[in-house]
C-alpha positions in Angstrom: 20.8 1.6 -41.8 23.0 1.7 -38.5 21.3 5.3 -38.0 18.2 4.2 -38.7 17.9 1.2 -35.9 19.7 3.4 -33.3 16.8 5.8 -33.8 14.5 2.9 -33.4 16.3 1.9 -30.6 16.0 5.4 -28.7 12.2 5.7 -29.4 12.1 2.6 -28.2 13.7 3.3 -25.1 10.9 6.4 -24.7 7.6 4.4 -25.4 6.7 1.3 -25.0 5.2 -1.4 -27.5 2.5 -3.1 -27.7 3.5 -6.0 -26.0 5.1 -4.2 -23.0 1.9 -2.9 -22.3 -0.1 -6.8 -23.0 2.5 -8.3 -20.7 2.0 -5.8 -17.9 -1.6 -6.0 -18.3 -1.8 -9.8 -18.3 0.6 -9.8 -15.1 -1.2 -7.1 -13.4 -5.2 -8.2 -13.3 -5.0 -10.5 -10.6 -4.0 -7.4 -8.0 -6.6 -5.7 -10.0 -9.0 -8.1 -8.7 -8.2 -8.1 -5.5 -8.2 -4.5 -5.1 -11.8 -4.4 -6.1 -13.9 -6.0 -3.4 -11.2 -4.1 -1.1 -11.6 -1.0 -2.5 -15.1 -1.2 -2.6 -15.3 -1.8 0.9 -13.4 1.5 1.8 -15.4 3.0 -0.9 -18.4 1.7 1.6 -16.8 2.6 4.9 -15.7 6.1 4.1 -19.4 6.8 2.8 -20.9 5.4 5.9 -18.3 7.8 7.5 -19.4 11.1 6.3 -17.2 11.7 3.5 -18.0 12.5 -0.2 -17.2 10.5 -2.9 -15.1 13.2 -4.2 -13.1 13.1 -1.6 -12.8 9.3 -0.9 -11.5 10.2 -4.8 -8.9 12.8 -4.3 -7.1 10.5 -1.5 -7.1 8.0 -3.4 -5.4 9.6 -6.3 -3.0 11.4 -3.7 -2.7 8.7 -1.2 -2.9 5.0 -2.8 -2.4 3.2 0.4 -4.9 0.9 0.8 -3.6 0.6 4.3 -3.1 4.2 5.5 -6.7 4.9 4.0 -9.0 2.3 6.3 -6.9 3.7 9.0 -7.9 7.6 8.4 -11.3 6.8 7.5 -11.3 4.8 11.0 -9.7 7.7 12.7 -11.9 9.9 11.5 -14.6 8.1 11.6 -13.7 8.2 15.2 -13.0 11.9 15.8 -9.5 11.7 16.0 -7.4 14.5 15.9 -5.8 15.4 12.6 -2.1 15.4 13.5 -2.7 12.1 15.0 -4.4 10.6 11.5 -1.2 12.6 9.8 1.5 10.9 12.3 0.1 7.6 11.9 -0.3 7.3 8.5 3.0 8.5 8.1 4.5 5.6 10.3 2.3 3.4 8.2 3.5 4.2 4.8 7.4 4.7 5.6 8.0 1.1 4.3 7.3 2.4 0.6 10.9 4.2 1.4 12.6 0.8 1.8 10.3 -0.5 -1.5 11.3 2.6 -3.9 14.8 2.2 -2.6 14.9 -1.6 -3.3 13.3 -1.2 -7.0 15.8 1.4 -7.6 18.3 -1.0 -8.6 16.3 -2.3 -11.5 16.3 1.2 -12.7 19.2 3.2 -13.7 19.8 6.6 -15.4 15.9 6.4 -15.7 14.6 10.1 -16.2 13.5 11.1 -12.9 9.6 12.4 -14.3 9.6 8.5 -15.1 10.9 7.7 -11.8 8.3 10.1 -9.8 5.2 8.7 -12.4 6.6 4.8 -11.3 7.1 5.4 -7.7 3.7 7.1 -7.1 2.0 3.9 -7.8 4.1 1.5 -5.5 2.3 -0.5 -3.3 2.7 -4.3 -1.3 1.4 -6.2 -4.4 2.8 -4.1 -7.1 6.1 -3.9 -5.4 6.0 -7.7 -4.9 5.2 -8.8 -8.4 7.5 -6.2 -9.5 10.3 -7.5 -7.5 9.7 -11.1 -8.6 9.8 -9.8 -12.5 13.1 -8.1 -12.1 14.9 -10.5 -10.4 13.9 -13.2 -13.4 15.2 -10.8 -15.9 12.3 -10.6 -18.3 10.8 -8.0 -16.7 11.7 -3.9 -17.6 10.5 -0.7 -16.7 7.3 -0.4 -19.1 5.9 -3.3 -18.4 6.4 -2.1 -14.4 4.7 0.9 -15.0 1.8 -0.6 -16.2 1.5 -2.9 -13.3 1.7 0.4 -11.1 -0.9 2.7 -12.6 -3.5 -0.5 -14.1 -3.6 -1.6 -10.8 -3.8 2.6 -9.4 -6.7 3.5 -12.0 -8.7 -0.1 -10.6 -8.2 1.0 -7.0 -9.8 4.6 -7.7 -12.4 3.5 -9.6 -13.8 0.7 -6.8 -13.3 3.3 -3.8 -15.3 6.0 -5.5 -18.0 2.9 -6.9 -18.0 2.3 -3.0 -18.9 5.5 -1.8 -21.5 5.7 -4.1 -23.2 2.5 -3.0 -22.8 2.8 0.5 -25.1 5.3 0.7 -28.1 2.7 0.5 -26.1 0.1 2.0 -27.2 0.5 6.1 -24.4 0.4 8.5 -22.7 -2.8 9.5 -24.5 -4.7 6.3 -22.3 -7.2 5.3 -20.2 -7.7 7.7 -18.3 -4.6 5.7 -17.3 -2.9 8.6 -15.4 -6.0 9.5 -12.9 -4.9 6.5 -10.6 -3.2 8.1 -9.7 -5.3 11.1 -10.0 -8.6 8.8 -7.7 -7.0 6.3 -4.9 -6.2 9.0 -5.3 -9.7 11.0 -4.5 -11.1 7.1 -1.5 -9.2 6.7 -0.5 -10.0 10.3 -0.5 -13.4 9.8 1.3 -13.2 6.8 4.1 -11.2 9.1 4.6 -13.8 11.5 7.4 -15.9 9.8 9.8 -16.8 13.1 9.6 -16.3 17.1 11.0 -12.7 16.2 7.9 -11.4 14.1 5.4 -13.4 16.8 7.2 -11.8 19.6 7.2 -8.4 17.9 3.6 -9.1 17.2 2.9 -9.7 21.2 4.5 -6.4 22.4 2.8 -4.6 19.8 -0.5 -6.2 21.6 0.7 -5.0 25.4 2.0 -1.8 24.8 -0.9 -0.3 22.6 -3.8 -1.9 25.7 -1.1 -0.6 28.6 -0.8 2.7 26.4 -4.2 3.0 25.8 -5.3 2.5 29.3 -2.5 4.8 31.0 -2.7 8.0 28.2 -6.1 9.4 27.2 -5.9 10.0 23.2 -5.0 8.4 20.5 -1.0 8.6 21.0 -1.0 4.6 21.9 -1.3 3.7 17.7 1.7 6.0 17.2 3.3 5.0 19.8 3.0 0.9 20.5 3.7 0.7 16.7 7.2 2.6 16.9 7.9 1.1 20.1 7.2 -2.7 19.3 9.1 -2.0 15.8 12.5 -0.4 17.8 12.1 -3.8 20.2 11.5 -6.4 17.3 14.8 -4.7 15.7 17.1 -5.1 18.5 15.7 -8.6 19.5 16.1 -9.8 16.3 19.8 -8.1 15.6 20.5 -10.0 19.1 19.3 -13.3 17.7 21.1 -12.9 14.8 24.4 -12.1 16.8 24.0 -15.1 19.1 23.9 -17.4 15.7 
């Protein structure tokens, strides 16, 4: 009998039930609906841009980065070089490093094909619900994973829906081209929590026009972002230090 629950115990450990899979569902649909007008809208903009809806597919089964995405298909869009579109979406996604490494905790002596299929499909929202789970302690690595990947298939599916509409959908219908700057004013005004984040915020804002007006290209969204980030982190280790 003893032999007989520790097997059940180890398959257990290896796939999940039923209700791992319901409770990650349930928690996970209402990122899935907010990633569907979003994604659609990329879907829409990345059409209207030129590219294929097999390729608006491939990045974002490679990418998932909501994010980084709006900003290449801006860039190229634009006709911005490619190692500029590589450098910046790079800077743009390094805070999935500090994410993975924060989730990490919640999973130990996790095989590491698990940990590679879970941290593929970290993002803001899934990360943040994720976090909030753990943290209660009813929350385990399952019923993460399906958070992660429900909410990766639903993001795939409504960019590639998008491309495919946008080809009847005329340019700047909508207000849909709006999507991209209205997404990023949203998550800067989520951002700006003390006089540290607003300051941040307003060298940001003067370096990238000064940048922009001083050094042809497109070097000033690389550079204002590090710049303004290296500022904010010693004005705000200062503040901390005069408290």
């Amino acid at each position: 009998m003893k032999k007989d629950n520790t097997e059940k115990d180890h398959l257990s450990s290896l796939f999940p039930s039923n209700k791992c899979l319901r409770q990650g569902a349930i928690a996970a649909w209402p990122i899935c609906l907010g990633y569907l007008p979003v994604g659609l809208a990329l879907g829409v903009l990345a059409s209207q841009a030129g590219l294929p809806w097999w390729a608006v597919a491939l990045m974002s089964i490679l990418v998932f980065a909501g994010s980084a995405q709006f900003i290449c298909v801006a860039m190229l869009a634009s006709g911005a070089a490619i190692w500029s579109i590589v450098m910046t979406t790079l800077v743009v996604n390094l805070r999935h490093t500090l994410m993975s490494s924060a989730l990490a905790i919640y999973l130990p002596k996790v095989n590491r094909w698990f940990l590679t299929f879970f941290a593929y499909g970290i993002t803001d929202e899934s990360f943040a619900l994720n976090m909030s789970r753990f943290r209660s302690g009813d929350w385990d690595r399952w019923r993460a994973l399906v958070v992660n990947q429900l909410a990766n298939a639903v993001w795939i599916c409504s960019t590639v829906m998008g491309t495919l509409v946008g080809q009847f959908i005329p340019k700047g219908a909508f207000g849909i081209d709006y999507a991209l700057p209205g997404m990023f004013i949203c998550l800067l005004v989520f951002q700006l929590q003390d006089r540290v984040f607003i300051l941040t915020g307003v060298l940001a804002f003067c370096i990238s026009i000064t940048w922009y007006l001083l050094i042809p290209g497109d070097s000033y969204i690389i550079g204002a972002s590090m710049t303004a980030a290296t500022l904010g982190f010693f004005i705000k280790r200062q503040a901390r230090r005069r408290s």
